[in-house]
HTML snippet that shows the backbone in 3Dmol.js (N, CA, C, O; Angstrom):
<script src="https://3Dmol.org/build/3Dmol-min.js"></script>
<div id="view" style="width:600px;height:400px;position:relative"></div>
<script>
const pdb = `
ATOM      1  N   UNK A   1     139.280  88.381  57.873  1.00  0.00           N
ATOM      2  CA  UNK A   1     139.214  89.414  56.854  1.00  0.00           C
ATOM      3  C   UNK A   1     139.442  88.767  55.488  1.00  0.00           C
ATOM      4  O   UNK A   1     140.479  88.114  55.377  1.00  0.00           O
ATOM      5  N   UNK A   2     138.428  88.872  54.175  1.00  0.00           N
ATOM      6  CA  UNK A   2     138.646  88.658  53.300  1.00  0.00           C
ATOM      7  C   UNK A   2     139.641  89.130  52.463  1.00  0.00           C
ATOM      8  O   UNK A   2     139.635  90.361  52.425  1.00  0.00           O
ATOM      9  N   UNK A   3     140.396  88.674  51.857  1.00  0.00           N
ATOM     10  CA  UNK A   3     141.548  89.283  50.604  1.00  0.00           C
ATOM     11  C   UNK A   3     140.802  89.755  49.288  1.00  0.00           C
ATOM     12  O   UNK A   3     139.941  89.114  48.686  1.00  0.00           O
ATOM     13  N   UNK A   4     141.197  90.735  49.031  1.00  0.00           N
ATOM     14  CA  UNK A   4     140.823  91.963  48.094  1.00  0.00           C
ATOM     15  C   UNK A   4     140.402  91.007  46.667  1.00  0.00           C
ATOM     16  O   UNK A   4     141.099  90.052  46.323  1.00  0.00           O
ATOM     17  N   UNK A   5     139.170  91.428  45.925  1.00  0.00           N
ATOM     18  CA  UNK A   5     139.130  90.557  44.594  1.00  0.00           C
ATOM     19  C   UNK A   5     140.796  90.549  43.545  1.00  0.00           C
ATOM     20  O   UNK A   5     141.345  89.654  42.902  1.00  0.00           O
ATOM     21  N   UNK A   6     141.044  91.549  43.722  1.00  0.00           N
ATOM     22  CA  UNK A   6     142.248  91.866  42.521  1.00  0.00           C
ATOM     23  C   UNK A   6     143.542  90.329  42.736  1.00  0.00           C
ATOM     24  O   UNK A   6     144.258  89.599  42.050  1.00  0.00           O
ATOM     25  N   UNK A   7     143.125  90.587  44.265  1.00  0.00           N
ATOM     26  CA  UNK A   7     144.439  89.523  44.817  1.00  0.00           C
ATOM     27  C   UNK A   7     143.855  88.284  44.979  1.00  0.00           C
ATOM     28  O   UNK A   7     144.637  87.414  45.364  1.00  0.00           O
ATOM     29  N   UNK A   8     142.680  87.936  44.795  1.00  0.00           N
ATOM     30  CA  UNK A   8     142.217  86.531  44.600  1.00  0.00           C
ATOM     31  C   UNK A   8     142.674  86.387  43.106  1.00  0.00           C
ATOM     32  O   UNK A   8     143.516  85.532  42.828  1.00  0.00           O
ATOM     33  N   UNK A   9     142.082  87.293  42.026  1.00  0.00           N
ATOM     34  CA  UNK A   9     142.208  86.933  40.955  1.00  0.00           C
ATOM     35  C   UNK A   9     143.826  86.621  40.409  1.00  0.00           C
ATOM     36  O   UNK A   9     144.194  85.586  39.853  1.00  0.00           O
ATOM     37  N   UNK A  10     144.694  87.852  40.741  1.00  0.00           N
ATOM     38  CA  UNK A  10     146.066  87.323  40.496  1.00  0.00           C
ATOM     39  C   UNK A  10     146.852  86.301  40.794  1.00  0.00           C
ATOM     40  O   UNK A  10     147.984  86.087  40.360  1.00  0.00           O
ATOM     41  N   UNK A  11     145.991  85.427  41.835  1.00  0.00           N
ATOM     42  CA  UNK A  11     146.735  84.176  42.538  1.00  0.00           C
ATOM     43  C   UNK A  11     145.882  83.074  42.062  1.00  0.00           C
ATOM     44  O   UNK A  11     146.158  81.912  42.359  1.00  0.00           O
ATOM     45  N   UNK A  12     144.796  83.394  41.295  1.00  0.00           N
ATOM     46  CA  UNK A  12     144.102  82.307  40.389  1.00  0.00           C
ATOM     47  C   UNK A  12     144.831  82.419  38.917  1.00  0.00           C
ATOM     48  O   UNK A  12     145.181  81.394  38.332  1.00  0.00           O
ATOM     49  N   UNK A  13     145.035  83.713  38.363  1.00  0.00           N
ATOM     50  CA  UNK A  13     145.688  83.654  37.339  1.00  0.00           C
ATOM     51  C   UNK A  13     147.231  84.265  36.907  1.00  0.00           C
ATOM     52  O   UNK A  13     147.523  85.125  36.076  1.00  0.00           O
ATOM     53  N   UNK A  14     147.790  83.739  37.506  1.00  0.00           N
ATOM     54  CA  UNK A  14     149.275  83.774  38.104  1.00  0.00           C
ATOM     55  C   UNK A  14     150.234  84.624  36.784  1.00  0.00           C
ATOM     56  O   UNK A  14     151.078  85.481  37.046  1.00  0.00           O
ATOM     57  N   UNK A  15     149.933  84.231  35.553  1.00  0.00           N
ATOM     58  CA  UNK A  15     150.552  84.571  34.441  1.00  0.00           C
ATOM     59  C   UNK A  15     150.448  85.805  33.639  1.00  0.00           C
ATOM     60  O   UNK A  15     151.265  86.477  33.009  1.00  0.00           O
ATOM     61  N   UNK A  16     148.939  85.903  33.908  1.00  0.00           N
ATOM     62  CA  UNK A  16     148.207  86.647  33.463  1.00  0.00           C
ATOM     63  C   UNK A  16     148.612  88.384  34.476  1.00  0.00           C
ATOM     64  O   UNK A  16     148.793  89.519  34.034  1.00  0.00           O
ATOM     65  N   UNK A  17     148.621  87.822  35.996  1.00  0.00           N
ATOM     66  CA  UNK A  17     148.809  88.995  36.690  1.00  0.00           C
ATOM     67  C   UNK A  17     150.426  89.546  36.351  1.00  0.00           C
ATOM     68  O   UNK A  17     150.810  90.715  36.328  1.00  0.00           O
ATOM     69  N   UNK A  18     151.150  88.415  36.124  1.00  0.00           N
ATOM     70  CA  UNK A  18     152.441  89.261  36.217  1.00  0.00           C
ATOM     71  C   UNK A  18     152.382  89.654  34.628  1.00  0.00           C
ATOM     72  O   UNK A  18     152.841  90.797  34.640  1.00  0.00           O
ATOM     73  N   UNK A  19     152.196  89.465  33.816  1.00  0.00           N
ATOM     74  CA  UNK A  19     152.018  89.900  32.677  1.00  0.00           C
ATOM     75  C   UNK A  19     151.536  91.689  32.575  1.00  0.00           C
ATOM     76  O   UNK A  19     152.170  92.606  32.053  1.00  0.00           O
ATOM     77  N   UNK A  20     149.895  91.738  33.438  1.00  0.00           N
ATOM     78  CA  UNK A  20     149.822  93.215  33.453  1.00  0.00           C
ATOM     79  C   UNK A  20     150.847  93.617  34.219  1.00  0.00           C
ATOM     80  O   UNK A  20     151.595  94.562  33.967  1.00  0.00           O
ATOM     81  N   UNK A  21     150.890  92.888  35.181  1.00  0.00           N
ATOM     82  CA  UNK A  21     152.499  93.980  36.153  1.00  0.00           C
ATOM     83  C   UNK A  21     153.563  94.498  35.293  1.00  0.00           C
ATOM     84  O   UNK A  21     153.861  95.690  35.225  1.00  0.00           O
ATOM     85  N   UNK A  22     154.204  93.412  34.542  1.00  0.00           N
ATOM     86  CA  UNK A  22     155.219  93.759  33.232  1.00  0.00           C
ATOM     87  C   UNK A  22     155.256  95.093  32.443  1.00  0.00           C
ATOM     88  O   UNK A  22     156.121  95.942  32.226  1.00  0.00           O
ATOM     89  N   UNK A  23     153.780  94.901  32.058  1.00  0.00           N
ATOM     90  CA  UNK A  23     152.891  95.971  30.784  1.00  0.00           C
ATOM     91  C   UNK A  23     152.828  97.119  31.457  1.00  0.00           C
ATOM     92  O   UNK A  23     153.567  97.967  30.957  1.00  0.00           O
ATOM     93  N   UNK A  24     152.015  97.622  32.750  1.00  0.00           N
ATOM     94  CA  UNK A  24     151.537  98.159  33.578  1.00  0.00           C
ATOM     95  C   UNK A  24     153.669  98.930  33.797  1.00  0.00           C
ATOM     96  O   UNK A  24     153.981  99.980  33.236  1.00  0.00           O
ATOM     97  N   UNK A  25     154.439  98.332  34.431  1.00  0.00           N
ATOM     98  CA  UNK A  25     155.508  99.060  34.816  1.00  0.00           C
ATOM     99  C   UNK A  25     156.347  99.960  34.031  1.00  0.00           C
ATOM    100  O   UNK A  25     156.812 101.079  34.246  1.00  0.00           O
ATOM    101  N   UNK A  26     156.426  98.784  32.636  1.00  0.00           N
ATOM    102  CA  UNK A  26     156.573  99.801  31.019  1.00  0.00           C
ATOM    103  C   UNK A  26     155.698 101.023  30.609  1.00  0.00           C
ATOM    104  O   UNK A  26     156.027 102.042  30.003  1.00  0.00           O
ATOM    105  N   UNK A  27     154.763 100.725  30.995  1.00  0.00           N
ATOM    106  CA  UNK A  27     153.958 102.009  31.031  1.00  0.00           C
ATOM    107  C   UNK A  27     154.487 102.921  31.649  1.00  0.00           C
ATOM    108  O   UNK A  27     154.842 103.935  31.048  1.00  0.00           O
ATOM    109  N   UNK A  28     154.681 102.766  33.108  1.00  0.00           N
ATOM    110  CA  UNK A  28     155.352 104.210  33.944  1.00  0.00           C
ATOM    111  C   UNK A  28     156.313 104.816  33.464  1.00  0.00           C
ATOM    112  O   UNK A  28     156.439 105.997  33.141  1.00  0.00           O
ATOM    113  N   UNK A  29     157.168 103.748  33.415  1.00  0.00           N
ATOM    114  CA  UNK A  29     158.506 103.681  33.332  1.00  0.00           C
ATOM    115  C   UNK A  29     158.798 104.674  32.030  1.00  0.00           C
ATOM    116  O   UNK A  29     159.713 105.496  32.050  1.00  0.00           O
ATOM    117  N   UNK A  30     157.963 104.507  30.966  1.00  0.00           N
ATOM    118  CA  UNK A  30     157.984 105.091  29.755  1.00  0.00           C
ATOM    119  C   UNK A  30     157.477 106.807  29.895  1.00  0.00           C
ATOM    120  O   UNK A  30     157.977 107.720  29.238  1.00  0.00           O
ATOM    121  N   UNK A  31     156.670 106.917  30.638  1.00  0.00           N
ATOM    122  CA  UNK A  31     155.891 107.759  30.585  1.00  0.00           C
ATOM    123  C   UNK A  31     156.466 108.988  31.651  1.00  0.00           C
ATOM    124  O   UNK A  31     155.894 110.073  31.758  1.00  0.00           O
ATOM    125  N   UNK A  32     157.536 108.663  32.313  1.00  0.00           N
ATOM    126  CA  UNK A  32     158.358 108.844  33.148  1.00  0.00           C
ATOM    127  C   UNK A  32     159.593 109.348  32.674  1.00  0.00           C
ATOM    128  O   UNK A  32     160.225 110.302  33.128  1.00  0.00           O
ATOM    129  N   UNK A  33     159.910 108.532  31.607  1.00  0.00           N
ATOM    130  CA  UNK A  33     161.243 108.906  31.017  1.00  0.00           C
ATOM    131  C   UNK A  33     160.840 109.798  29.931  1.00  0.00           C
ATOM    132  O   UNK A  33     161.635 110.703  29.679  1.00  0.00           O
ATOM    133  N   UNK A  34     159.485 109.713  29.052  1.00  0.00           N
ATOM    134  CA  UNK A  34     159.298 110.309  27.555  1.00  0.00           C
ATOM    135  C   UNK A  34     159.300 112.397  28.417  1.00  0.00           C
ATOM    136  O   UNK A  34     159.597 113.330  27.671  1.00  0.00           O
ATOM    137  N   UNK A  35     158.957 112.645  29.827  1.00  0.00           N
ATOM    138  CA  UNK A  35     159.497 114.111  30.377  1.00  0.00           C
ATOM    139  C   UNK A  35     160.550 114.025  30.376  1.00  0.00           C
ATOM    140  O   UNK A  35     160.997 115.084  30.818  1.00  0.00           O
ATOM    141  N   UNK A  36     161.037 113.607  30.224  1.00  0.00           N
ATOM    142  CA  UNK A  36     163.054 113.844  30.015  1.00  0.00           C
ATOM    143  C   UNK A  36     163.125 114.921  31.509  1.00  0.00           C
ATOM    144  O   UNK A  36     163.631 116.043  31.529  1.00  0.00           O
ATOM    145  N   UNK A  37     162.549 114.298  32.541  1.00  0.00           N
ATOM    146  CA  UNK A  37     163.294 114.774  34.039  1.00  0.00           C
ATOM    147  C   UNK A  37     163.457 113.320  34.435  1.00  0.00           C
ATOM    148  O   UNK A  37     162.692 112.370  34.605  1.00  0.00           O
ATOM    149  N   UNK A  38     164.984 113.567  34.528  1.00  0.00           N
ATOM    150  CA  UNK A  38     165.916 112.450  35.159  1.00  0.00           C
ATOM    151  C   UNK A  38     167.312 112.736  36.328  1.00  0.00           C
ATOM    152  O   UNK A  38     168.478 112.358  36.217  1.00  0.00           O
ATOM    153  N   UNK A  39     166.909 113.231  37.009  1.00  0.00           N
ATOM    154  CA  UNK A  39     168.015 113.425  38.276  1.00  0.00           C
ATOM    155  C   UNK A  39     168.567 112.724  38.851  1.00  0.00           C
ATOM    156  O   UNK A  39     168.173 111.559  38.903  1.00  0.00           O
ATOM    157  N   UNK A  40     169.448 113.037  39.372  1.00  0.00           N
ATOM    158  CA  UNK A  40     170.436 112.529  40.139  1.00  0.00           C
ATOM    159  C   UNK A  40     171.110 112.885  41.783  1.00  0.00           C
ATOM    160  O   UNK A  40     172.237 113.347  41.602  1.00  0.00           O
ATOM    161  N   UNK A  41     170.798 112.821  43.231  1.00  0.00           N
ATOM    162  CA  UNK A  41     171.041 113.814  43.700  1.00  0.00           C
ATOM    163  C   UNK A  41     171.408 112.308  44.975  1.00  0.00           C
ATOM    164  O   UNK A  41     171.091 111.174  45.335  1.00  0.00           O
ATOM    165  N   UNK A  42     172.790 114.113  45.292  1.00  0.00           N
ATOM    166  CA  UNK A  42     173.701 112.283  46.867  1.00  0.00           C
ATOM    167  C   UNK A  42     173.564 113.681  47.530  1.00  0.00           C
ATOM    168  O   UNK A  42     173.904 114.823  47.223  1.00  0.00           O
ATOM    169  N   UNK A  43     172.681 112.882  48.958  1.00  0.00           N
ATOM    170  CA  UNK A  43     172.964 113.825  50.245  1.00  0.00           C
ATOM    171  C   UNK A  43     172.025 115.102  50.106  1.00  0.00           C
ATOM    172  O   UNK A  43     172.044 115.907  51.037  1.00  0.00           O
ATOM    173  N   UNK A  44     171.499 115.258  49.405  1.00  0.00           N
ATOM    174  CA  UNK A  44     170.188 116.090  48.532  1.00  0.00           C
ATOM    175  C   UNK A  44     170.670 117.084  47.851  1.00  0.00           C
ATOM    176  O   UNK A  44     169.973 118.055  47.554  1.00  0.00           O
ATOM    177  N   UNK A  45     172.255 116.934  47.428  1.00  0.00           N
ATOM    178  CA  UNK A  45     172.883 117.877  46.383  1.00  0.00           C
ATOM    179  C   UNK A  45     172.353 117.680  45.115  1.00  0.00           C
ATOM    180  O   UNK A  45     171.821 116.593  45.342  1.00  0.00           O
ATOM    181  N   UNK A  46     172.033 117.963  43.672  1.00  0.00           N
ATOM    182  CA  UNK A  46     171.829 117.560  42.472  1.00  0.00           C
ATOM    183  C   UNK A  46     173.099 116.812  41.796  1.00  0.00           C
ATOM    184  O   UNK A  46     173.895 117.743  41.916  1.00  0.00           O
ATOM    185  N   UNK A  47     173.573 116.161  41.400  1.00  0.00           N
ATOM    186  CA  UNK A  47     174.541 116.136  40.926  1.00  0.00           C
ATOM    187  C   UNK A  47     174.588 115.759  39.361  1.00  0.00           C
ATOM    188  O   UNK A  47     175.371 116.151  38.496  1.00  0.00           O
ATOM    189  N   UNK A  48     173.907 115.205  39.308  1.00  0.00           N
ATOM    190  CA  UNK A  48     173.178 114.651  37.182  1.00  0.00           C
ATOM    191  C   UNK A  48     171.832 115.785  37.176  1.00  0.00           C
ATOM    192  O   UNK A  48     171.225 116.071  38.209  1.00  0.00           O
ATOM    193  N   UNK A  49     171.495 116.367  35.802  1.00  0.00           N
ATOM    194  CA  UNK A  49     170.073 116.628  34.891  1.00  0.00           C
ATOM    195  C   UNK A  49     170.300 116.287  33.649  1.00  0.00           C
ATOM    196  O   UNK A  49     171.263 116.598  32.948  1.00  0.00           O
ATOM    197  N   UNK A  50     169.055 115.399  33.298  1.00  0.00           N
ATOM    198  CA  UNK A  50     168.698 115.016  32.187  1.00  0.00           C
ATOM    199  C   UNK A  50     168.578 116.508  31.605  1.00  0.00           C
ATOM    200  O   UNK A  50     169.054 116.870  30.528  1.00  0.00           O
ATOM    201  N   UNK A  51     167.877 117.290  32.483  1.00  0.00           N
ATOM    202  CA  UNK A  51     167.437 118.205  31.456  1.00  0.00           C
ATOM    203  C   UNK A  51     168.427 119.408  31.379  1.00  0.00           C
ATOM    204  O   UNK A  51     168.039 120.331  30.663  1.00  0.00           O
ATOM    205  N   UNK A  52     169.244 119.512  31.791  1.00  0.00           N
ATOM    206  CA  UNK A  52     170.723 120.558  32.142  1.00  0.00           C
ATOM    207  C   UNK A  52     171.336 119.597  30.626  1.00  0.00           C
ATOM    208  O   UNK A  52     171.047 119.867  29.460  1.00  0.00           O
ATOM    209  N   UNK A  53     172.118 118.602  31.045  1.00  0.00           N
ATOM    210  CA  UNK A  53     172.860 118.215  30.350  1.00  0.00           C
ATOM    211  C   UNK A  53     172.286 117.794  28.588  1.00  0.00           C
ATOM    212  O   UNK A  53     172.864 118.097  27.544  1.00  0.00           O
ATOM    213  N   UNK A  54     170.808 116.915  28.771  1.00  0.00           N
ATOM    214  CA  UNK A  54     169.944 117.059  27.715  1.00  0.00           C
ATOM    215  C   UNK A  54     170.485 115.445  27.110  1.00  0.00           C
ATOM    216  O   UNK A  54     170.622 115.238  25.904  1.00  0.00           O
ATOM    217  N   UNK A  55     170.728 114.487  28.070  1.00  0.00           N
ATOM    218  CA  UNK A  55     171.559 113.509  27.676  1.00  0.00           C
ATOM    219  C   UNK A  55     171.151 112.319  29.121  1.00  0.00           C
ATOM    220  O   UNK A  55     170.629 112.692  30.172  1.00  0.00           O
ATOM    221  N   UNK A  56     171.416 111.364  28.908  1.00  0.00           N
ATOM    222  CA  UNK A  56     171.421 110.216  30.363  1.00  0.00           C
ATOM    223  C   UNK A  56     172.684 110.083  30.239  1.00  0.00           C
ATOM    224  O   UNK A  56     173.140 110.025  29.097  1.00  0.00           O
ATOM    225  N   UNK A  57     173.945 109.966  31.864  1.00  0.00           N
ATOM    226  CA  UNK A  57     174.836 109.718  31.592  1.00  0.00           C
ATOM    227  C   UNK A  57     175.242 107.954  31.289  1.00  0.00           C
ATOM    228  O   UNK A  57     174.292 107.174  31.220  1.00  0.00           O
ATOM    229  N   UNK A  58     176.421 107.509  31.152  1.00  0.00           N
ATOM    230  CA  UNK A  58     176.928 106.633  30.751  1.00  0.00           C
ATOM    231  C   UNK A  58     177.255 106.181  31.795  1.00  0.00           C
ATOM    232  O   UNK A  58     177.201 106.994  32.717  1.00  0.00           O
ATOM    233  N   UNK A  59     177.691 104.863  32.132  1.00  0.00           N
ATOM    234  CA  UNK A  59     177.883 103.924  33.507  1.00  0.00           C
ATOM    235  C   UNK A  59     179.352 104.580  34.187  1.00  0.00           C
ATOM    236  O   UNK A  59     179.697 104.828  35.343  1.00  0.00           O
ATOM    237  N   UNK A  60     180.018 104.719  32.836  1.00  0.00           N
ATOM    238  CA  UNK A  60     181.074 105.181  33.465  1.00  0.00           C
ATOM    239  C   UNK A  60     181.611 106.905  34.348  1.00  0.00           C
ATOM    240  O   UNK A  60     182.363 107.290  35.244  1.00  0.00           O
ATOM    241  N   UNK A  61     180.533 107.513  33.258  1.00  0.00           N
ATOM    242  CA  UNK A  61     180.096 109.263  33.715  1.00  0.00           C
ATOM    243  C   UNK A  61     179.630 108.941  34.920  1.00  0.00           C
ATOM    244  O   UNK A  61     180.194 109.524  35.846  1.00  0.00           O
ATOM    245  N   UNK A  62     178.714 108.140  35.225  1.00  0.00           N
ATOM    246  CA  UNK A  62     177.797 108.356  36.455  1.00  0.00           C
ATOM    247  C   UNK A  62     178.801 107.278  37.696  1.00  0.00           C
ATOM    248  O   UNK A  62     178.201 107.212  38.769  1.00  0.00           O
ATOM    249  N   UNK A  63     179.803 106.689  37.691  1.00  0.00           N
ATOM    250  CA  UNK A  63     180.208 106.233  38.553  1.00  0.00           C
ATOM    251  C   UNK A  63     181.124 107.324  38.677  1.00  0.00           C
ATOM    252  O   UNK A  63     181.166 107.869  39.780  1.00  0.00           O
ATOM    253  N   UNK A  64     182.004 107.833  37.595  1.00  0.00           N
ATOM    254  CA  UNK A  64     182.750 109.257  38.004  1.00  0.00           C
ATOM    255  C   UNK A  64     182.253 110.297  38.645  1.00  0.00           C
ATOM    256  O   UNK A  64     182.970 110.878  39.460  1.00  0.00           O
ATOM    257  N   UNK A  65     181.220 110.639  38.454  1.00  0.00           N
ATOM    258  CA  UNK A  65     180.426 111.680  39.044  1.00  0.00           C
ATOM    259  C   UNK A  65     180.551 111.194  40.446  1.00  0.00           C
ATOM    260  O   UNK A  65     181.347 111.683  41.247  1.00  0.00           O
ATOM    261  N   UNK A  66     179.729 110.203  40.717  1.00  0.00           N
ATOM    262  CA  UNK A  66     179.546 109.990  42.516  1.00  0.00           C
ATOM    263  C   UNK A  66     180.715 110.045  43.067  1.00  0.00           C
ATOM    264  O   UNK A  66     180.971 110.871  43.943  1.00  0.00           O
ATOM    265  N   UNK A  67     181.779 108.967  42.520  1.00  0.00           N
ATOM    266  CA  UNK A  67     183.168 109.403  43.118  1.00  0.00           C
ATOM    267  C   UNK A  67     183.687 110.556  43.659  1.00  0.00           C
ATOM    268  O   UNK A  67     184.283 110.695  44.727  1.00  0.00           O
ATOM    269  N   UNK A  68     183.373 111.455  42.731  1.00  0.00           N
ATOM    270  CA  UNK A  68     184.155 112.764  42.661  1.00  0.00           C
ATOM    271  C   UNK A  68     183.259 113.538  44.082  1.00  0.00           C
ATOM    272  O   UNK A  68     183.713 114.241  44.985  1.00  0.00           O
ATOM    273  N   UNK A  69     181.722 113.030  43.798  1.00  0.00           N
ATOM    274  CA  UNK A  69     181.137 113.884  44.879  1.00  0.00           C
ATOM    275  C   UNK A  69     181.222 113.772  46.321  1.00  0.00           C
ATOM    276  O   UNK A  69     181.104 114.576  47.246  1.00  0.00           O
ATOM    277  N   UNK A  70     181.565 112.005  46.193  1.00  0.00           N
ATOM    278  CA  UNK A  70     182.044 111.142  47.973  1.00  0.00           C
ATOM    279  C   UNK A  70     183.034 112.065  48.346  1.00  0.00           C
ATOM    280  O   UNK A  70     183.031 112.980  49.170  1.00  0.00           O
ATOM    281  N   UNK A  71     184.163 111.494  47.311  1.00  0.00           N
ATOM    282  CA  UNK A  71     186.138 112.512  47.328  1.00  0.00           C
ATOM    283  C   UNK A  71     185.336 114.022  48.095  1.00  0.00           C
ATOM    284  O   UNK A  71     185.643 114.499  49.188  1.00  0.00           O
ATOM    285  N   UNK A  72     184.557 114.398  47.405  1.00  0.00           N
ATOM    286  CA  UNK A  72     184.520 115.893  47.395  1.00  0.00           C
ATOM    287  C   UNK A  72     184.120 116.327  49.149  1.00  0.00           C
ATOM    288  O   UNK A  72     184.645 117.077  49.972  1.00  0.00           O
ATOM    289  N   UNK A  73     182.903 115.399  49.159  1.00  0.00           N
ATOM    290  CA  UNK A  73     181.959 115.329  50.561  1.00  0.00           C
ATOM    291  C   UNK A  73     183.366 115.079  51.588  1.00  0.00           C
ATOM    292  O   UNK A  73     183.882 115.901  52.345  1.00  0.00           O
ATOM    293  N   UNK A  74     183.687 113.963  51.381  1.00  0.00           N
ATOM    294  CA  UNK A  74     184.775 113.588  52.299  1.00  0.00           C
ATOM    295  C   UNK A  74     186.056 114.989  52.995  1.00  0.00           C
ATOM    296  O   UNK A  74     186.367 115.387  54.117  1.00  0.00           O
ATOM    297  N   UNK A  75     186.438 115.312  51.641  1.00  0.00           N
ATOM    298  CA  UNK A  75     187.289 116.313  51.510  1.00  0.00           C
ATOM    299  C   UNK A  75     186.614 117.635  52.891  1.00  0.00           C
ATOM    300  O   UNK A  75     187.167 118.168  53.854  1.00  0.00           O
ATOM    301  N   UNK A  76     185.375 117.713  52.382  1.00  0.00           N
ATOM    302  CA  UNK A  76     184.683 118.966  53.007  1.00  0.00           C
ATOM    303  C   UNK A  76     184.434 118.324  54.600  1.00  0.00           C
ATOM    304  O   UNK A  76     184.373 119.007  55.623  1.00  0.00           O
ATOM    305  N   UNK A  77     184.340 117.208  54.537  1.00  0.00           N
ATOM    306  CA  UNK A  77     183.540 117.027  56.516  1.00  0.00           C
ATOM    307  C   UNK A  77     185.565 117.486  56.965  1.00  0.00           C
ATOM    308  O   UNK A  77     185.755 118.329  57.842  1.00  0.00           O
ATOM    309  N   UNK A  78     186.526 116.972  56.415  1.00  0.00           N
ATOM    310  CA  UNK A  78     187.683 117.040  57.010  1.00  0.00           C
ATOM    311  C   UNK A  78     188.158 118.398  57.326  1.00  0.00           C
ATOM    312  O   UNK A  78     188.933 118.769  58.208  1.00  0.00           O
ATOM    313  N   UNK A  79     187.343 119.257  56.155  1.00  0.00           N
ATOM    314  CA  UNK A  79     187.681 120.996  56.375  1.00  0.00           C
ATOM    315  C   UNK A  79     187.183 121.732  57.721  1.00  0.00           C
ATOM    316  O   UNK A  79     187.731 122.312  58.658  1.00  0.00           O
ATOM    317  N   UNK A  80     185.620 121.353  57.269  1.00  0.00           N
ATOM    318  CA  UNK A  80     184.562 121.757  58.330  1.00  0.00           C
ATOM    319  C   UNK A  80     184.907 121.547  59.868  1.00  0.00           C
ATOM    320  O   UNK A  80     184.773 120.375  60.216  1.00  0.00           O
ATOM    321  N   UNK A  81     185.382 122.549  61.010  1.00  0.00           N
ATOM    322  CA  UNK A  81     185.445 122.031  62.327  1.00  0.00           C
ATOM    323  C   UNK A  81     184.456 121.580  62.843  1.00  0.00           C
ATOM    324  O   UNK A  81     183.419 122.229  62.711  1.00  0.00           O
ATOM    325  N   UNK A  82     184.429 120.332  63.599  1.00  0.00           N
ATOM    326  CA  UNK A  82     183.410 119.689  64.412  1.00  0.00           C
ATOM    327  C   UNK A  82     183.030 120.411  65.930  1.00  0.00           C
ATOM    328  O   UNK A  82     183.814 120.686  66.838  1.00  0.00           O
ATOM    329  N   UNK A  83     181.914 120.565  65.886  1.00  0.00           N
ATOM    330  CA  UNK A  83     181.556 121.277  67.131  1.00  0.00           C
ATOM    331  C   UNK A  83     181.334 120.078  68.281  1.00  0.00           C
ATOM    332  O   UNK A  83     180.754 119.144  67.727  1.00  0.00           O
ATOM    333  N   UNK A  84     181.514 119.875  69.253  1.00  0.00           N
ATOM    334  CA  UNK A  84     181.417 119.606  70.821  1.00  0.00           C
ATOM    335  C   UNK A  84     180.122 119.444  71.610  1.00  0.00           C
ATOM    336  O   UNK A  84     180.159 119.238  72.823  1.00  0.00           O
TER     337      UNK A  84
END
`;
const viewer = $3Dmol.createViewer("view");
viewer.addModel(pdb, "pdb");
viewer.setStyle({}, {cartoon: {color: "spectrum"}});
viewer.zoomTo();
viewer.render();
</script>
């Protein structure tokens, strides 16, 4: 089986391909963030919105947050009786 032209060419021009990859990911990445939907969700709870709060949190907000939600999760499996 032959390998795809795109992937001949990127392995002939090695610099060039990671270059669009670079360009190409800034693109998403941008275009992704300029909707200002940015979530956050443990266990499929929400726990961060960009668009609730109207803000990205800070390293330290967002490690508090999860904490609080583990503590919290934790807290709740210990409440919850286990069924048999």
């Amino acid at each position: 089986m032959q390998a795809p032209g795109v992937w001949t060419w990127g392995q002939e021009n090695k610099i060039y391909a990671c270059m669009m990859v670079f360009f190409f990911s800034n693109m998403i990445e941008n275009q992704m963030m300029s909707t200002g939907a940015f979530e956050i969700t443990l266990n499929d709870v929400p726990v961060w919105s960009k668009l609730e709060s109207g803000h990205l949190p800070s390293m330290q907000q967002l490690v508090q947050i999860l904490e609080n939600e583990m503590k919290m999760n934790v807290h709740m499996d210990t409440l919850s009786p286990h069924r048999s």
